[in-house]
C-alpha positions in Angstrom: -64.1 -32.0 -2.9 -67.5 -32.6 -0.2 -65.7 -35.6 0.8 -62.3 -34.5 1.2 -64.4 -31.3 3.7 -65.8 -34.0 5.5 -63.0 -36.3 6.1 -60.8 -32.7 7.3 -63.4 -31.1 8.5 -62.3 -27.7 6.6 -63.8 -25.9 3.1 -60.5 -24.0 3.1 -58.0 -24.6 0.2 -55.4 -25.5 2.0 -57.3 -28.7 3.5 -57.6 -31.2 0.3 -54.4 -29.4 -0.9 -52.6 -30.5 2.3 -53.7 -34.1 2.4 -52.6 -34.5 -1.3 -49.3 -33.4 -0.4 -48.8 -35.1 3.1 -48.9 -38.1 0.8 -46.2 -37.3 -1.7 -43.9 -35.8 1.5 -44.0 -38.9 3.6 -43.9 -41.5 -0.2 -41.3 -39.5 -2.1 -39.7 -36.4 -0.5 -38.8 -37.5 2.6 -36.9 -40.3 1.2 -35.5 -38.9 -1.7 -33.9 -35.7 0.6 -32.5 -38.6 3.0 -30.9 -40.2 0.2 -29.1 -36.8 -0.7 -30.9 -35.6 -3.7 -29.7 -32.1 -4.8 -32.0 -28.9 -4.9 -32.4 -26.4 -7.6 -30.6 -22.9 -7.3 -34.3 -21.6 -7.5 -34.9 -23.2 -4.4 -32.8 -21.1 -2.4 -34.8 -17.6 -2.3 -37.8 -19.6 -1.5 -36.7 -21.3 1.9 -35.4 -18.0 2.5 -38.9 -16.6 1.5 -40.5 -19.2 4.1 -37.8 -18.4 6.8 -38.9 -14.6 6.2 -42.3 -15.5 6.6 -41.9 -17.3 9.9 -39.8 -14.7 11.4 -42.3 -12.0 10.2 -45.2 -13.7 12.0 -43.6 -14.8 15.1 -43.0 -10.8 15.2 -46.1 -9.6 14.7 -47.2 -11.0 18.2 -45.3 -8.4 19.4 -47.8 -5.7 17.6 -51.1 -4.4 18.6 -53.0 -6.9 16.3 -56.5 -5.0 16.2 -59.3 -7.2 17.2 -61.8 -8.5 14.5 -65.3 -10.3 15.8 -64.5 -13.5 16.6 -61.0 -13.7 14.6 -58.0 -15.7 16.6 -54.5 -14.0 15.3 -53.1 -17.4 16.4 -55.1 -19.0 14.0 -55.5 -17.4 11.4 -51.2 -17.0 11.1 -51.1 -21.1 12.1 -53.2 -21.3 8.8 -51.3 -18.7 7.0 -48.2 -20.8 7.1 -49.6 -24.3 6.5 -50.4 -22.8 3.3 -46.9 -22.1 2.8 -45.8 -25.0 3.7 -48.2 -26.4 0.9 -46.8 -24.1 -2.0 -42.9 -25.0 -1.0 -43.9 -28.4 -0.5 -45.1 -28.9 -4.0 -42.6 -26.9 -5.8 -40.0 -29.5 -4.0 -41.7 -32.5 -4.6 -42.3 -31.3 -8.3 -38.9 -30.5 -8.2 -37.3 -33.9 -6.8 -39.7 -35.9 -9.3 -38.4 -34.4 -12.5 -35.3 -34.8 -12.2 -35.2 -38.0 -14.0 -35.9 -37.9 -17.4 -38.5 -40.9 -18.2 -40.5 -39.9 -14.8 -40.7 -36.4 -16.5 -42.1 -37.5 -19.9 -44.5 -39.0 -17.3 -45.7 -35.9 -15.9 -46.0 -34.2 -19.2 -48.2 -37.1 -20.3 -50.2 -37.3 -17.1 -50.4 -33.2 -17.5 -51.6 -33.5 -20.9 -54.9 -36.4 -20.2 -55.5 -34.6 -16.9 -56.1 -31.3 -19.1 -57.7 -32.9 -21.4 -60.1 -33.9 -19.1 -60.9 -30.4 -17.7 -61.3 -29.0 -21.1 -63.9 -31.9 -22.1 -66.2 -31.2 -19.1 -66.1 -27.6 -19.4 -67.0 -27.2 -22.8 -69.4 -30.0 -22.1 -71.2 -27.3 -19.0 -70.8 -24.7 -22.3 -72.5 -26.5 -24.4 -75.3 -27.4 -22.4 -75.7 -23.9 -21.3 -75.6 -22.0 -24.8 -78.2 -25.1 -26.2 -80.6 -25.3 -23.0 -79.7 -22.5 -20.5 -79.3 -25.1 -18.0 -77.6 -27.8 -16.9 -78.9 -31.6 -16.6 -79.5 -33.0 -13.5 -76.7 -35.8 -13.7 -74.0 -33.2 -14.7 -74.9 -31.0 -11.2 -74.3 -34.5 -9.3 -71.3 -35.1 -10.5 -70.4 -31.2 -10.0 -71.6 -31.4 -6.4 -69.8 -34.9 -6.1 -66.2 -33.7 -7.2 -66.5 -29.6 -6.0 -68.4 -27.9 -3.1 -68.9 -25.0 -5.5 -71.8 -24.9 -8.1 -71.9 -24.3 -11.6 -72.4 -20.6 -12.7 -74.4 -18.9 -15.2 -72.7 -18.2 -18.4 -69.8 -18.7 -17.3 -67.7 -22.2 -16.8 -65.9 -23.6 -14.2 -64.4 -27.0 -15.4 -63.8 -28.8 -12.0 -62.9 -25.7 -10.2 -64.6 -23.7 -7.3 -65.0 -20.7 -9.5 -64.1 -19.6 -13.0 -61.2 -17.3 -11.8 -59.8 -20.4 -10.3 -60.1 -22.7 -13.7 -59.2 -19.2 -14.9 -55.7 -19.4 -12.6 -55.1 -23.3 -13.2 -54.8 -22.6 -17.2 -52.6 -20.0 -17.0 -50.2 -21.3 -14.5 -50.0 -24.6 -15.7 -51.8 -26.1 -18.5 -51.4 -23.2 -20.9 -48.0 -22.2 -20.3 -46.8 -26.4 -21.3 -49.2 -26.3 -24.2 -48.3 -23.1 -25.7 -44.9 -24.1 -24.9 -44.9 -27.4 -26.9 -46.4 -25.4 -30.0 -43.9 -23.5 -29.9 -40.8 -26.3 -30.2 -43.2 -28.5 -31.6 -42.5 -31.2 -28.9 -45.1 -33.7 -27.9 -44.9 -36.3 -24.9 -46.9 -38.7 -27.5 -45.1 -40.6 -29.9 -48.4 -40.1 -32.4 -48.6 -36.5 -34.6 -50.3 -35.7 -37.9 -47.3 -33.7 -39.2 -47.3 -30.9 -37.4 -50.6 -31.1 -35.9 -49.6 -32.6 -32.0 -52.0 -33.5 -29.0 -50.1 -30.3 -27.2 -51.2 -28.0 -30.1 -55.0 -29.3 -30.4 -54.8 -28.4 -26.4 -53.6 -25.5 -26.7 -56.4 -24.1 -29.1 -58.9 -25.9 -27.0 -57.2 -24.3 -23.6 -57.8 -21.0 -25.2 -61.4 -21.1 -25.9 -61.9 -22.6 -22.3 -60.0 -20.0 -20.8 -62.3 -17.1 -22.6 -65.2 -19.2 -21.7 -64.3 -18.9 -18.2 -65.1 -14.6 -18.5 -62.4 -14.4 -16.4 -61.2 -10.7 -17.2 -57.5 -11.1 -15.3 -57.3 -14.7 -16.5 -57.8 -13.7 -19.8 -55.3 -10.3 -19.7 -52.5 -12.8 -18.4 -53.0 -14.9 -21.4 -53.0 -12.6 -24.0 -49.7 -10.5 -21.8 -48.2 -14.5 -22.3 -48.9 -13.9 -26.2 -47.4 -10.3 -26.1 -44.1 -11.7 -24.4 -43.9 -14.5 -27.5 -44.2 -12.3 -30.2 -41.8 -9.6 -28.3 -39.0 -12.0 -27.9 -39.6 -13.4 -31.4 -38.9 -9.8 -32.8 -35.8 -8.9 -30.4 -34.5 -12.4 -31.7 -34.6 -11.4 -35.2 -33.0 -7.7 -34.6 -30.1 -9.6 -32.8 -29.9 -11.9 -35.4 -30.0 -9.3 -38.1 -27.1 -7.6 -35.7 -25.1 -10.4 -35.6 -25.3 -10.4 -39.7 -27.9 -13.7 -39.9 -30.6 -12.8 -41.7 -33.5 -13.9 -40.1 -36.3 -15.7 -43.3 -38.1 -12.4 -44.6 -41.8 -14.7 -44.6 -41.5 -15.4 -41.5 -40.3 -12.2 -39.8 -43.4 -10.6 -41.5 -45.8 -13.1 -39.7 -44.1 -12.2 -37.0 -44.6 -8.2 -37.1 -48.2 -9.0 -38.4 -49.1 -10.9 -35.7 -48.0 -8.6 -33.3 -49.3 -5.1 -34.8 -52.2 -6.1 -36.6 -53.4 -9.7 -35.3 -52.9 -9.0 -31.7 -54.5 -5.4 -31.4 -57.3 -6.9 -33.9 -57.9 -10.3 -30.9 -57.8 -7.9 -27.8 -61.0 -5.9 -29.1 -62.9 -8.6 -30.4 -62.7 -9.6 -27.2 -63.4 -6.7 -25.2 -66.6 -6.4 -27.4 -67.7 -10.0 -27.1 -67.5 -9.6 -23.2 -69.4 -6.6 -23.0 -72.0 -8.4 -24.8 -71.6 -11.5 -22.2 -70.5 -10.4 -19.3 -72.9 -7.6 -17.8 -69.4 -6.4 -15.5 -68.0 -5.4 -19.4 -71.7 -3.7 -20.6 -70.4 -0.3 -20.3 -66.8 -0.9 -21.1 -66.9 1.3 -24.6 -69.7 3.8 -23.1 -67.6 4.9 -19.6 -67.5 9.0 -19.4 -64.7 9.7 -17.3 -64.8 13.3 -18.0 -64.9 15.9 -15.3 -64.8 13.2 -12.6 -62.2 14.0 -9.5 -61.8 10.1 -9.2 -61.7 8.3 -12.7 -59.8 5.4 -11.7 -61.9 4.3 -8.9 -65.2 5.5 -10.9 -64.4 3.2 -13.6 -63.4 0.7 -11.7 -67.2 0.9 -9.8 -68.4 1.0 -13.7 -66.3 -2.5 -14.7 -67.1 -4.1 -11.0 -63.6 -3.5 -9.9 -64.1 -0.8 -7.3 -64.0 -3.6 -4.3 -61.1 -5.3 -5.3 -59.1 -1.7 -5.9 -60.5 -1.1 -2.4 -58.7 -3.9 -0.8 -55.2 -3.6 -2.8 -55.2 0.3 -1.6 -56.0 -0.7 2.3 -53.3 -3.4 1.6 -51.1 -0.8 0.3 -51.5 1.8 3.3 -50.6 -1.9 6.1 -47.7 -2.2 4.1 -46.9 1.8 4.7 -47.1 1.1 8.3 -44.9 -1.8 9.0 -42.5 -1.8 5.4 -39.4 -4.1 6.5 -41.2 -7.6 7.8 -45.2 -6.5 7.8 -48.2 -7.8 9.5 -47.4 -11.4 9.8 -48.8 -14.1 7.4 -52.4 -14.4 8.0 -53.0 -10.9 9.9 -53.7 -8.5 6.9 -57.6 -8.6 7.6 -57.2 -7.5 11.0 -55.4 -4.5 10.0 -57.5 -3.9 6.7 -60.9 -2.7 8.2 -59.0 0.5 9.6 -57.2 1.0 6.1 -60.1 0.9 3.8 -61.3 4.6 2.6 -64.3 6.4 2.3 -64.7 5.2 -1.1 -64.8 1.6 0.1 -67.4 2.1 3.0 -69.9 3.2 0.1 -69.8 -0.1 -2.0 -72.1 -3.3 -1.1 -69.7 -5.7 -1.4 -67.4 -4.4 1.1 -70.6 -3.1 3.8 -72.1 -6.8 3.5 -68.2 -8.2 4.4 -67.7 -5.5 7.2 -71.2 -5.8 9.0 -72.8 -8.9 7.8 -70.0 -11.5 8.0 -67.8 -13.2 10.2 -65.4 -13.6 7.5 -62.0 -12.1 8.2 -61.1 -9.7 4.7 -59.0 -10.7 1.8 -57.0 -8.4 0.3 -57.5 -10.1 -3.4 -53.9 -9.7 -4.3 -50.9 -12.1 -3.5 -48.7 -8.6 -4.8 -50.4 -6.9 -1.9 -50.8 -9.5 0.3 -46.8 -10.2 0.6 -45.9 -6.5 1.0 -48.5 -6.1 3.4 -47.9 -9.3 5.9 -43.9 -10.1 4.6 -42.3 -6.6 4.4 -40.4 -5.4 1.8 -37.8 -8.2 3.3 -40.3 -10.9 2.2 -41.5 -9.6 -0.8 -37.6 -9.3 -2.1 -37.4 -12.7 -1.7 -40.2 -13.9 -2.8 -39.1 -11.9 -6.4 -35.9 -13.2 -6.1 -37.6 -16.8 -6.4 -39.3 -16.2 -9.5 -36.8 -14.1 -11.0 -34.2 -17.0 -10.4 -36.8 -19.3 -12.3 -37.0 -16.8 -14.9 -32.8 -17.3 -14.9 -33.2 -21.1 -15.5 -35.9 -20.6 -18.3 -34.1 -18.7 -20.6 -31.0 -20.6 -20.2 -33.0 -23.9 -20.8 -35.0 -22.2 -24.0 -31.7 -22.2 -25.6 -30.8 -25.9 -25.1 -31.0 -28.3 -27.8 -33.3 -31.0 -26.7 -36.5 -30.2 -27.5 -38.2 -31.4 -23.9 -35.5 -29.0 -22.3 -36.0 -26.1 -24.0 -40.2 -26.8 -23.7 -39.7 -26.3 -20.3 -37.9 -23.6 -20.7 -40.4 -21.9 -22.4 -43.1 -23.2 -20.1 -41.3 -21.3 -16.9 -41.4 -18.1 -18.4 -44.5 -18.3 -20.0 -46.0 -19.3 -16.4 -43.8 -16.7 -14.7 -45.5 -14.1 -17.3 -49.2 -15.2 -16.4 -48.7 -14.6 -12.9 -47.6 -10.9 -13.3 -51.6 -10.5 -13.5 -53.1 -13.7 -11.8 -50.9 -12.5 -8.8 -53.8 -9.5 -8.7 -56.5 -12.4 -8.8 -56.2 -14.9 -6.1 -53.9 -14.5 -2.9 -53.3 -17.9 -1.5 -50.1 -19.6 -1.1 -52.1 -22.9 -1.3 -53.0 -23.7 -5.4 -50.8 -25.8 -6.6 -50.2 -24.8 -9.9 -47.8 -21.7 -10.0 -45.4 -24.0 -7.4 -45.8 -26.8 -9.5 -44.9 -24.9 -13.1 -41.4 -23.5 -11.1 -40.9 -27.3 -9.8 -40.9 -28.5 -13.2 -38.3 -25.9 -14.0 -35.9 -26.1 -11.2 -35.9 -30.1 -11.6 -35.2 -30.2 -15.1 -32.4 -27.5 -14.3 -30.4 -30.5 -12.5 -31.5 -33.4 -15.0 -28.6 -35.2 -16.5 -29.3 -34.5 -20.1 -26.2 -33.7 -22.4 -27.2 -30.2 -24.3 -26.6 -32.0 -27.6 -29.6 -34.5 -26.7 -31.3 -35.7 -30.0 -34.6 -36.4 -27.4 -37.5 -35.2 -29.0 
C-alpha cells in the first residue's frame, strides 16, 4: 500500500508484511509463548529450516561473493532473512491463534468476508474491462490508494500487485478452505440453502477469478489441486472395495467421469480460451518443435517462458557449485549473472535486467531459490516442513468433526498448489502459504474430542 511505502520507506514485500506482523508478535505471540503455549510438531523442521538459513548465510561471507553494480551482500542477506522471519512469524502466530476453537471459527469467518471482498472487486475490474475496455476513473483511485501497482489489461488483479500474486493468494489460501468446505460441506455461517453454503458459492466464484487472473502457473496448481481430489476419491473407493465395503455405484461413476472425461474435457477448454486471450498462449496449438536441437527452451521462447527457464537453470548450475548450505539467503543474483547461458544472453528480458537495471536478478523459483542459497541441507528441511503438514492433514481429514477434518483437507490442498506456485514467486515474505500451514499445525493441538458433533 503507497502509504504503508511511505511510512517504511520501502516498495519491497517484506515492508507492509513486516509491520502487519510486528503488531501480532509484540499483541499476541510474545505473550502467548511466555505463558507456555505448546507448538505444533510441524513447527519443528521450520526453526530448523530458519537455523539452516542463518548458518548458511553467515557462511557465505566466507565465499568470493562476485560483485554486482551497486549490490551490498550485507544487505541484500539482512533482507533475505527479515523475510524469513516474516514467513515463520506468521505461520506461529497463525498457529498460536487457532488453537482455540471459537477464535478459529473466527478466522474462517473473517477468511470467508475478506475473500469475498477480493472476489467482488476483481470481477468488478472484469466487468468494466470486457463492457468498456477501460476502467473508470474512481476505480484507478482506489487501486492507486490501496496498491502501488496498476491495473492490467485483460487481465485482473483484485487488490494485488500483479495477477500472479492474486493468482498465488487464491491458491494458497482462499481456494484451498473453500474447496475444502465443499468438500465436507462445513460452513463457518450458521445460514445455508440446503446444500448450497457461503463456502461453496466462493468457491465457484474463486475459480472464475482465478482463470480471470491468466495466470498460467496459478491456474495449473488449481486444476493439479482438482486432480489430487478426484485421485484420492478413487484410491478411497479401491480400498474400500478391498476392505469388502462397497463403495455407492452412482457415485463412484461421477467420480471416474469426472476424472477421465470432465477433467481432460476443462483443461482444453481452457488452453483454447487462453490462446484466444492471452497473446503468451496464441501459438500454444500451432508450436513445430520438429527438427529443433532445443525444443524445450524453443517452446518455452514460443509460450513466453524462455526467461523464467533461464533463471531456474542458472539457479540450478549455483546450487551445483556449493550443494550442502549454498549461497546464503539473499546472494543467488550475485552468482546468477555468471550462470546464465548463451541462450539467456539472446532474450530481451534478461539483456534489459543485465545492462539496463540496477536490479539484482531473481531466480523466479522458491524450488530453485532454496537449493541455490540453503543447500541441499536447507532445502531438506524446508521439505521436511511441509511434508510434516502434509502428516497432520491427512490425519485430520479423517477426524469426525467436520471443522477438523476441513482443515484437514485445506493443508493438503494448499500443500498441493504450491508444488507449482513454488515455480511462480520466490519470496519468503507472502503470507499466505505460512498462514494455510498455521491453520493446520494449530488445529493439530486444539482440544477437540474426535467424536465432536461441531459442524
Amino acid at each position: 500500500m503507497p502509504a504503508v511505502v511511505n511510512l517504511v520507506h520501502s516498495d519491497v514485500v517484506a515492508a507492509p508484511s513486516g509491520l502487519i506482523l510486528a503488531v501480532l508478535l509484540i499483541g499476541w505471540v510474545f505473550p502467548k509463548l511466555l505463558s507456555g503455549e505448546k507448538f505444533s510438531e510441524n513447527a519443528i523442521p521450520l526453526f530448523c529450516f530458519v537455523i539452516v538459513s542463518l548458518i548458511s548465510t553467515a557462511v557465505s561471507f566466507f565465499y568470493e561473493i562476485p560483485i554486482y553494480k551497486q549490490s551490498d551482500p550485507l544487505r541484500s542477506s539482512i533482507s533475505a532473512i527479515i523475510t524469513v522471519f516474516i514467513g515463520a512469524g506468521f505461520f506461529i502466530a497463525v498457529m498460536l491463534w487457532v488453537q482455540d476453537p471459537q477464535r478459529l471459527k473466527l478466522a474462517m469467518q473473517a477468511l470467508n468476508w475478506s475473500g469475498a471482498l477480493v472476489l467482488i472487486w476483481t470481477l468488478m475490474q472484469a466487468f468494466f474491462w470486457y463492457t468498456t475496455f477501460g476502467y473508470p476513473q474512481w476505480m484507478k483511485d482506489i487501486q492507486y490508494a490501496v496498491s502501488v501497482g496498476s491495473l492490467y489489461r485483460q487481465r485482473f488483479v483484485g487488490f494485488a500487485l500483479e495477477p500472479s500474486w492474486l493468482a498465488h493468494q487464491l491458491n494458497l489460501l482462499y481456494l484451498p478452505f473453500w474447496f475444502a468446505a465443499a468438500v465436507t460441506g462445513y460452513s463457518a455461517h450458521s445460514k445455508r440453502f440446503g446444500k448450497i453454503t457461503f463456502e461453496r458459492i466462493l468457491f465457484v466464484l474463486g475459480a472464475v477469478v482465478l482463470y480471470l487472473t491468466l495466470s498460467r502457473v496459478g491456474l495449473a496448481a488449481f486444476i493439479l489441486s482438482i486432480l489430487f481430489y478426484f485421485i484420492w476419491r478413487i484410491v478411497h473407493f479401491a480400498e474400500t472395495q478391498s476392505a469388502g465395503t462397497k463403495a455407492p455405484k452412482k457415485k463412484k461413476g461421477l467420480i471416474l467421469l469426472g476424472f477421465f472425461v470432465l477433467i481432460p474435457f476443462i483443461l482444453l477448454f481452457i488452453l483454447w480460451t487462453l490462446t484466444k486471450l492471452d497473446f503468451r498462449m496464441a501459438e500454444l496449438f500451432t508450436v513445430n518443435i520438429k527438427g529443433r536441437n532445443d525444443p524445450l527452451m524453443y517452446l518455452a521462447e514460443k509460450l513466453s517462458l524462455a526467461s523464467r527457464f533461464s533463471y531456474w537453470e542458472g539457479g540450478l548450475k549455483i546450487f551445483s557449485q556449493f550443494p550442502i548450505l549454498g549461497v546464503g539467503l539473499g546472494h543467488a543474483g550475485f552468482y546468477l549473472p555468471q550462470n546464465l547461458s548463451a541462450f539467456a544472453l539472446r532474450l530481451v528480458e534478461v539483456r534489459d535486467l543485465l545492462f539496463r537495471s540496477e536490479i539484482l536478478l531473481n531466480i523466479k523459483s522458491l524450488w530453485i531459490r532454496i537449493l541455490a542459497e540453503n543447500g541441499i541441507i536447507g532445502f531438506a528441511f524446508f521439505v521436511a516442513w511441509l511434508v510434516s503438514t502434509w502428516g497432520l492433514s491427512r490425519r485430520m481429514m479423517i477426524r469426525s468433526s467436520s471443522l477438523i477434518k476441513t482443515i484437514g483437507w485445506m493443508g493438503c490442498f494448499s500443500a498441493v498448489a504450491f508444488l507449482l506456485e513454488g515455480f511462480s514467486l520466490d519470496t519468503f515474505a507472502l503470507p499466505y502459504l505460512w498462514v494455510s500451514m498455521g491453520l493446520v499445525g494449530g488445529v493439530s493441538l486444539m482440544p477437540v474430542p474426535n467424536g465432536s458433533s461441531e459442524k
